[in-house]
N, C-alpha and C positions, 0 to 999 in steps of 0.2 A: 362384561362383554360376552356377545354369545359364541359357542364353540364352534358355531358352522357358519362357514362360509362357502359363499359361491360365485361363479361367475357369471355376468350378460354383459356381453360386448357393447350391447345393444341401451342401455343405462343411460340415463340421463336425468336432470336433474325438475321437469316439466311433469313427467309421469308422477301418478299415484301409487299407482301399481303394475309389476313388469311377470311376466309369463318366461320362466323357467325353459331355457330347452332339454329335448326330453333326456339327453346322457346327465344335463345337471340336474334333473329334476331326477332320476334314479336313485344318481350318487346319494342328493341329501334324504331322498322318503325310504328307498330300499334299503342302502348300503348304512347310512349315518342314523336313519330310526329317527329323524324330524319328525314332527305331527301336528295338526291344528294350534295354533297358539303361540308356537314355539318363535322365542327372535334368531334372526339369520342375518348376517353381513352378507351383502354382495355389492363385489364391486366389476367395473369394468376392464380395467387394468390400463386405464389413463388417468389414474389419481381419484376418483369420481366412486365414494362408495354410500349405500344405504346401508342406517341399521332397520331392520323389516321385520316383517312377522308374516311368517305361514297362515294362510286365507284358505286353502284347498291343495288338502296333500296329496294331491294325484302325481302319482310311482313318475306317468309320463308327462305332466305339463303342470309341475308345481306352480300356484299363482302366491306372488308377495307382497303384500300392500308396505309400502313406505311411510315411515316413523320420525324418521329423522334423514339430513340427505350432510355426507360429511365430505369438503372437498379436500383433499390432501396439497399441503405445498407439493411443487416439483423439485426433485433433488437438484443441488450442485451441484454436483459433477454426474459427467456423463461417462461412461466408463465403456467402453468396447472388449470383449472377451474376442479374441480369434484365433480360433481354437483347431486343432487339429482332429478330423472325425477318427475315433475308437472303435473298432470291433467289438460288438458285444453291446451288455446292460452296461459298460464304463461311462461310455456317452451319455446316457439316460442320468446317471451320477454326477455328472461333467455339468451339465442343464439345471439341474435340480441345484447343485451348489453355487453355481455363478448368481440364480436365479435369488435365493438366498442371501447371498451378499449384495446385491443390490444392484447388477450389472444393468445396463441402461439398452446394449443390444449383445449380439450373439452370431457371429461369423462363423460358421463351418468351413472347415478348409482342408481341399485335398493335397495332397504333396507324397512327396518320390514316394514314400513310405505307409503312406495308409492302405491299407485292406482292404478296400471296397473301391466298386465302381462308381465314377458321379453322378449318372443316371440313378443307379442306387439308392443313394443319399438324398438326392430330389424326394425320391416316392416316399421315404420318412418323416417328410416335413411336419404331417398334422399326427402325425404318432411326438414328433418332437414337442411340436405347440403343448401337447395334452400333457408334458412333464414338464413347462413350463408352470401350466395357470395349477397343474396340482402343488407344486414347487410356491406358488405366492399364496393361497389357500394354508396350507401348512406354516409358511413364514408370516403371515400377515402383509405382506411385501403388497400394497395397493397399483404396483408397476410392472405393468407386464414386460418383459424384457422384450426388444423386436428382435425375430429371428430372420435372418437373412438367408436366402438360397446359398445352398454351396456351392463354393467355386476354388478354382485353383489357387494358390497359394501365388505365384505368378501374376497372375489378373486380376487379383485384390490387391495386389502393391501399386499394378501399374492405374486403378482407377479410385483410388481413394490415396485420402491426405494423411498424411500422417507426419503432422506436425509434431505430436508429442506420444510416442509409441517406446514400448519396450519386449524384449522378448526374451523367455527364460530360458539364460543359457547356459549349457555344461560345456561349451568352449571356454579356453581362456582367453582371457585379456577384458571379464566383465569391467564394467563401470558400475559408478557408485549409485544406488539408488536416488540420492537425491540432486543429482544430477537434472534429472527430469520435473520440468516443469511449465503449468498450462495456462495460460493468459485465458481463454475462455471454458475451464472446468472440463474439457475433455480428454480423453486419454484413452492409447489402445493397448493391453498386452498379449502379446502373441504368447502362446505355447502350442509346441510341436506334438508330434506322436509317440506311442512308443516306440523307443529307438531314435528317437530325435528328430530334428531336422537332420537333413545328408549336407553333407560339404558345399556341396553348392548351392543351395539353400540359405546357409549362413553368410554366403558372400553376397547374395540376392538382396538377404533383410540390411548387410551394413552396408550396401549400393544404396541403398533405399531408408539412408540413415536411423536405421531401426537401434534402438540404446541395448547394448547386450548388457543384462543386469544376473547377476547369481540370488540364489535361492538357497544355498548352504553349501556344505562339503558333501553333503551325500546324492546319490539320484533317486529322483520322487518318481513314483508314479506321476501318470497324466492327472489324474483327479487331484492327487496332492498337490500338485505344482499350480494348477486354477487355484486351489482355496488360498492357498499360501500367496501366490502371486497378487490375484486379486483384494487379498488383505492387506498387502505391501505396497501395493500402487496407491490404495485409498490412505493409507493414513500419512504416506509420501503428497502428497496431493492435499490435504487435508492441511497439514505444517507449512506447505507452500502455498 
């Protein structure tokens, strides 16, 4: 299999040959040292990939002629990350590992305690996308995760469902992981910021029947508590 991949949103399975836009076409003739001849994966990141070969290595509008066209099943489950925004490259880490384990979408979320503005966090969204598709490029992951506008922690409870959600908590009186289970393969879990969710927060997510589940005796970082969580809801999910 070949070492580079790439992405076109734009893919489909009619074309012979797809025209590289010019940051992907960089990436693979600049940065990765592609060249005539060479095979390349690219997919779209709706399951939909070629294996292709380099036609014309131009730095800015690589062209790829298609080889073979491979459609991917769609996963089981559908998994929701919603997640609290991080100050800093955490977030970027945060993205990149959900994205990796195979999360299906990606909720940014302000609350009492995050550091930044929401306006803020809007104008990041295509700095976000771009640790996304580098994040399934790396993993092989043929799915792009959807990312969703941030929004308050509040207003994402009040307009979405959340039949089967959990959230990782360092109050007491967690519940048992396997407690939680999904009649149609989807599932949300929340984790907070640093510093937690605030008190009334936590009274918001069990108003809003959200399953308060632990993640050990110690406190995680935010990053650790996504990998961890998100690997504990899937293979919870996965038995059930």
């Amino acid at each position: 299999m070949s070492d580079f991949r790439c992405y076109a949103p734009d893919l489909d399975q009619a074309k012979e040959t797809i025209e590289l836009s010019q940051f992907e076409s960089h990436h693979l003739i600049s940065t990765n040292r592609a060249r005539k001849g060479d095979s390349v994966i690219v997919f779209n990141g709706l399951g939909l990939e070629w294996e292709a070969m380099v036609v014309d290595a131009d730095r800015r509008k690589c062209l790829l002629h298609r080889n073979r066209v491979i459609v991917r099943k769609a996963p089981s489950l559908e998994i929701t990350l919603a997640v609290a925004i991080i100050k800093g490259k955490t977030f970027d880490i945060i993205l990149r590992q959900a994205t990796e384990l195979g999360t299906s979408c990606i909720q940014p979320l302000v609350t009492e305690r995050t550091q930044v503005r929401l306006d803020e966090n809007r104008s990041k969204s295509d700095k976000w996308s771009q640790q996304l598709i580098e994040a399934c490029k790396q993993s092989g992951n043929p799915w792009l995760p959807r990312l969703k506008q941030a929004v308050k922690l509040e207003d994402y409870l009040e307009t979405t469902d959340q039949t089967c959600s959990c959230v990782a908590s360092l109050e007491a009186g967690t519940q048992p992981w396997n407690t939680l289970k999904s009649s149609d393969g989807k599932a949300t879990l929340f984790v907070g910021p640093e510093g937690d969710f605030s008190p009334g927060e936590y009274r918001l997510l069990e108003d809003h029947k959200i399953l308060p589940v632990s993640l050990g005796a110690y406190v995680l970082r935010s990053e650790t508590a996504v990998t961890a969580g998100l690997t504990r809801l899937r293979a919870v999910l996965e038995r059930n």
